[in-house]
N, C-alpha and C positions, 0 to 999 in steps of 0.2 A: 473451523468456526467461520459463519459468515462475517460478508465486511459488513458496517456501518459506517453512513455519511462522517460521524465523528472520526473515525479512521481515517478515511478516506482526507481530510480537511487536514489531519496531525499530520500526515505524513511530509516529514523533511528530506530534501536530495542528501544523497553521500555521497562521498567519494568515489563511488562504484554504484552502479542502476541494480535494483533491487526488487522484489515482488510482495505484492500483499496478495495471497490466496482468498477466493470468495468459495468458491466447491464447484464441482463437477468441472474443472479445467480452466474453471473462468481468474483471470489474475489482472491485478493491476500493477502493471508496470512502471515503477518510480525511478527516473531518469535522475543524472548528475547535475541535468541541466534544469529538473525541473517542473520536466512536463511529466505527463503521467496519461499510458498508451494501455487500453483494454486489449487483452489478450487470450487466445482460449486454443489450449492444448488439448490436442483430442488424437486417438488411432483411428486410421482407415487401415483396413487389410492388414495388418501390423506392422502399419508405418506411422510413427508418430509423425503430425502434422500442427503447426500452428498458423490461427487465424487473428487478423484484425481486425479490431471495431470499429477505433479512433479513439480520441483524445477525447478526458475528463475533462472539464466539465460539459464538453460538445456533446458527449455519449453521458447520458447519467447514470446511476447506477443500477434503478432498475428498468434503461435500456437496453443496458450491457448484459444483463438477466437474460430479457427477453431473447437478445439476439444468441445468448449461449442455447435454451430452450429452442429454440427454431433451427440451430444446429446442429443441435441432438435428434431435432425429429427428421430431419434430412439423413444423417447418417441411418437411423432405422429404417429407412427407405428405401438405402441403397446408396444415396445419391452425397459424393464427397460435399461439402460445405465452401471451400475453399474454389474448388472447382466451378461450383456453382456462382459463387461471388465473382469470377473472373469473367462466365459466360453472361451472366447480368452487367458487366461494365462496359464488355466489348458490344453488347446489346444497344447499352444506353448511348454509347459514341456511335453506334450506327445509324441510332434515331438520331440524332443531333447531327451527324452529317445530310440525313436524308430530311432536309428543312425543305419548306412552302417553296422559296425561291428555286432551291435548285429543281424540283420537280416543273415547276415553270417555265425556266430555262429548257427542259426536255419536250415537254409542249409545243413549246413554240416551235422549237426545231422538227419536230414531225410535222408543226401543221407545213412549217417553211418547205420542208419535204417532199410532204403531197402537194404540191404546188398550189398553194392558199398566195389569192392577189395580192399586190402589196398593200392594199385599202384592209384587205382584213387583217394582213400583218401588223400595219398601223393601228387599228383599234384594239387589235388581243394586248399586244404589247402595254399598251394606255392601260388597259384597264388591269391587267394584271404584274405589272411591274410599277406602275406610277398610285392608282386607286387602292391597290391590294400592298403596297412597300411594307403597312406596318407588320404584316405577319413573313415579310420574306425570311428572317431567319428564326421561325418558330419549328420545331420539329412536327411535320404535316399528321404525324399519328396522333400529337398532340392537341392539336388543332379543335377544339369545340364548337357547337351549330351557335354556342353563346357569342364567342368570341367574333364570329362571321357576322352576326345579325346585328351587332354594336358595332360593328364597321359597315355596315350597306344602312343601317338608319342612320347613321351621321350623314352620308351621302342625302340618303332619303330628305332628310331634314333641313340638304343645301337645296332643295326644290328641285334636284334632276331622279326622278323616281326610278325612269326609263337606264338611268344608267344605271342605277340598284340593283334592277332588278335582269340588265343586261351579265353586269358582275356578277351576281350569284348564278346563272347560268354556266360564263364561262368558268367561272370556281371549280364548279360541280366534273366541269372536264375533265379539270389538271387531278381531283381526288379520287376521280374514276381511274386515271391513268396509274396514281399511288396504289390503287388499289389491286388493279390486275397483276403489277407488280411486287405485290407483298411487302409495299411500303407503306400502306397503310390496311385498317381492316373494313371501313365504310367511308363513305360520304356523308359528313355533314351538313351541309347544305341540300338534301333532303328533307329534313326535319323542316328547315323553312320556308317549306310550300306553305304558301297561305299567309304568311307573314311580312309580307312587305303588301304598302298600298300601291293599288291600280296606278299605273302610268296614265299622265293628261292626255288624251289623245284633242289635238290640237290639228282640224285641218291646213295641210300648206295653203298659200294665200295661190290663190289661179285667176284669172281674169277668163272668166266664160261669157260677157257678149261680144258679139262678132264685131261690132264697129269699132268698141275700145279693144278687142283684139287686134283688128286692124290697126290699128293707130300703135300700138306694140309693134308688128311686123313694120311698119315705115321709121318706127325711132333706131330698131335695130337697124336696118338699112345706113339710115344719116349717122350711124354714130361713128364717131371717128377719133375711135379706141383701138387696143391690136387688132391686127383682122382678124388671128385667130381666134379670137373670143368672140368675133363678131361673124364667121363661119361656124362658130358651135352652137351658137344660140340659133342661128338660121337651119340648122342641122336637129338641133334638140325640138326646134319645133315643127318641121317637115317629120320627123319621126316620133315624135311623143317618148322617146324611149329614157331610160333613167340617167339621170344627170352622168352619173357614175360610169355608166356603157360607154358615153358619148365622150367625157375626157379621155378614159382610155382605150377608146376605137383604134385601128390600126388599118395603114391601106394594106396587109397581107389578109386582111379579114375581108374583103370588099369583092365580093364576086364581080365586078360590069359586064359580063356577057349576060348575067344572068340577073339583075339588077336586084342583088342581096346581098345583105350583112350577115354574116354567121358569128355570132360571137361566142367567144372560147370560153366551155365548162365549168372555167374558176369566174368569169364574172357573174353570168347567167342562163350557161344552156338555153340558145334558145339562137331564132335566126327572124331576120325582118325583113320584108320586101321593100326595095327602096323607089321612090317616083323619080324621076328624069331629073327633077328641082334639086333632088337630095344628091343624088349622082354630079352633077352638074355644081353643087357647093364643095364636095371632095374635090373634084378636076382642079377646081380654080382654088384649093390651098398648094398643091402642088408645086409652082416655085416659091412659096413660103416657106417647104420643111425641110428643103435640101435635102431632100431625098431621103429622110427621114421614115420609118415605116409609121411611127405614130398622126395621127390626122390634124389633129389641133396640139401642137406642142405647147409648152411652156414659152414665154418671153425669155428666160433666162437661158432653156435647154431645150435644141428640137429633142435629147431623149427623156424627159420629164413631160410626162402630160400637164394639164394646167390643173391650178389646185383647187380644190374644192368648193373656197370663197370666190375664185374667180368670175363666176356667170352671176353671181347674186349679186357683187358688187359692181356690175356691169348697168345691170338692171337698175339699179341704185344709183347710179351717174345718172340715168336717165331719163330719173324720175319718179322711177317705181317703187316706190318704200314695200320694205317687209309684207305689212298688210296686205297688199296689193296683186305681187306678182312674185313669185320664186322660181326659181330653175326648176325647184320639181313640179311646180304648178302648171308647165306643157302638158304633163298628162290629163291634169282634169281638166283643162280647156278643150286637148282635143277628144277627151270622151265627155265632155259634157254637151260641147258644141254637136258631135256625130250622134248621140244621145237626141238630140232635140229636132235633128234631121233623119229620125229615124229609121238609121243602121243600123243592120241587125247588132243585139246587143252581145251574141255573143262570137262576132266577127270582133268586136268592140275591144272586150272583155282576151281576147287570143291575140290581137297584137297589141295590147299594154304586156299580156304577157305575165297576168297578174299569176298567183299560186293557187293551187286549187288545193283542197285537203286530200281528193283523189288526184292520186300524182298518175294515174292510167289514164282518165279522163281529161286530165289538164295536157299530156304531151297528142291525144287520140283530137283534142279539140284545135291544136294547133296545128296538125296537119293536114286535117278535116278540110279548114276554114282558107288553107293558104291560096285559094285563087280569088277567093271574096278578098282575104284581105290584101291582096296585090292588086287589086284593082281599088279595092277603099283607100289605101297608101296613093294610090294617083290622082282619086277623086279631091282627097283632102289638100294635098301638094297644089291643086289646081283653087281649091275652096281659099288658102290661102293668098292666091293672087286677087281673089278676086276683094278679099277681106281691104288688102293693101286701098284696092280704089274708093271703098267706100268713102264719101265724104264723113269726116267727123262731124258728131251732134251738135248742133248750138243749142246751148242755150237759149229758153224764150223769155224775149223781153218781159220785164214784170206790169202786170196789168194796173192802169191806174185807177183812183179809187175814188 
């Protein structure tokens, strides 16, 4: 006879644990102490075996049905019940081991691996252990394209779009990596193409006439801040090259027989010709780094290059607000200024060094180009001195009336 909840409610502990039978194996087990444990005796192979459900009223009654039902159609399959329940828990503690963090921890360590800069290492890490924390300990199979896109629009909605939408890129890494590995079975972050808005694209601030250029190149001169920051700026703009190249140049990179920079594959594959000027601003940091291989060290460490803020807030001592001038704005000064003195644009274009979509054409254009641009690299070094002499504009008196 089956049970009923009235049953089930009367039943009082005894002295000894006792069972109330429901049918086909299924029983409820009434403790001394109380509690009262579903149970379901059943044969495999004719071996009697018993299973648990859990505790009443956690498991109801036509829970504990169902789960006897789903036991029996397992056994008609072949496949023990018990066994099964065991392979499903060690299952679910594997997911639960294999969480968001730990897979990002693994990330990092291959990029660290394949020798990724320390500038990338510093931004992967930001964004996936600081931006990405609240999912660190969620199990990565777990993991939904909902639960992602409610973490990059709160970003979204701090007004940094660019970082959004930089984080679900790198996301997309770590779930690819779960995935090759059979810790996870897709990428969610897929699904969220097209769902975050356009990044601001805000040009940096550059100073493209030649007089208030010049007048730049004479404050860097007078300024008397570290040298080393004041040889980087004189560096970053004899070469226009990316802020980034320049703090971590190295004299082991520095051909002088051959007046070139080769910089090393993890910054930016790629190599520059350098003018007598730029040569000549290396020589003279020389008893600055103590022998140092980095070029412009840190104040604190000749092995620390200088940080980031350093050249903008240089710039900013001296005058030059945000607006105005930035460390990466060398570049468009000196292609906007060789731009208006019409060099070829696409000598211009090969030592910026910019990225081509044809990665055949973009390294085929930089080898092409490299005597043009070894002699452009000298012309501008030389165009620079001359910037320095210009006298500064005045002002015209205002006319009376």
């Amino acid at each position: 006879m089956s049970l009923t909840h009235f049953d089930i409610q009367a039943a009082k502990p005894r002295e000894k644990g006792y069972k109330l039978a429901d049918g086909g194996g299924l029983y409820l087990l009434i403790q001394p102490s109380g509690s009262k444990l579903w149970r379901l005796k059943y044969r495999n192979r004719g071996i009697e075996r018993l299973l648990s459900f859990g505790p009443y009223p956690d498991i109801s009654l036509s829970e504990a049905r169902t789960k006897r039902d789903e036991a029996k159609r397992l056994l008609t399959e072949g496949t023990d019940p018990a066994v099964r329940k065991k392979l499903d828990r060690i299952a679910a503690e594997t997911a639960a081991r294999n969480t968001f963090g730990l897979i990002v921890e693994e990330f990092l360590g291959n990029l660290e691996a394949n020798g990724a800069a320390a500038s990338t290492m510093s931004k992967n890490k930001w964004l996936l252990e600081d931006l990405a924390k609240p999912l660190a300990n969620r199990p990565i199979a777990e993991i939904t394209a909902a639960e992602i896109l409610d973490l990059l629009k709160r970003i979204e909605k701090s007004g940094r779009r660019e970082t959004a939408r930089r984080l679900r890129g790198v996301m997309g890494s770590v779930f690819r990596l779960a995935v090759v590995t059979l810790r996870a079975t897709s990428d969610p972050t897929q699904a969220l193409a097209g769902a975050l808005l356009r990044a601001n694209s805000k040009p940096r601030a550059a100073i493209t006439e030649e007089r208030k250029f010049g007048a730049l190149l004479r404050a860097i001169d007078d300024y008397d801040g570290w040298p080393t920051i004041i040889a980087a700026l004189k560096f970053l703009s004899l070469t226009f090259a990316r802020p980034g190249e320049v703090r971590g140049a190295c004299r082991s990179e520095i051909l002088f027989d051959k007046s070139t920079w080769r910089i090393p594959g993890e910054r930016t594959k790629t190599r520059r010709p350098h003018s007598r000027q730029a040569l000549d601003v290396i020589r003279g940091m020389s008893p600055l780094s103590d022998d140092a291989d980095l070029l412009f060290p840190s104040i604190r460490s000749a092995s620390k290059p200088l940080s980031e803020n350093a050249l903008n807030a240089a710039l900013r001592r001296m005058g030059f607000g945000p607006d105005e001038m930035t460390a990466h704005g060398f570049r468009a000064s000196a292609s906007t200024i060789l731009n208006e003195r019409e060099f070829n644009p696409d000598v211009i274009e090969a030592a910026l060094a910019h990225q081509h979509e044809n990665e055949i054409r973009r390294v085929y254009n930089r080898a092409a180009y490299w005597k043009e641009r070894v002699a452009m690299m000298q012309t501008w070094a030389d165009l620079l001195d001359e910037f320095r002499a210009l006298p500064t504009q005045k002002k015209s008196p205002p006319k009376n009336k």
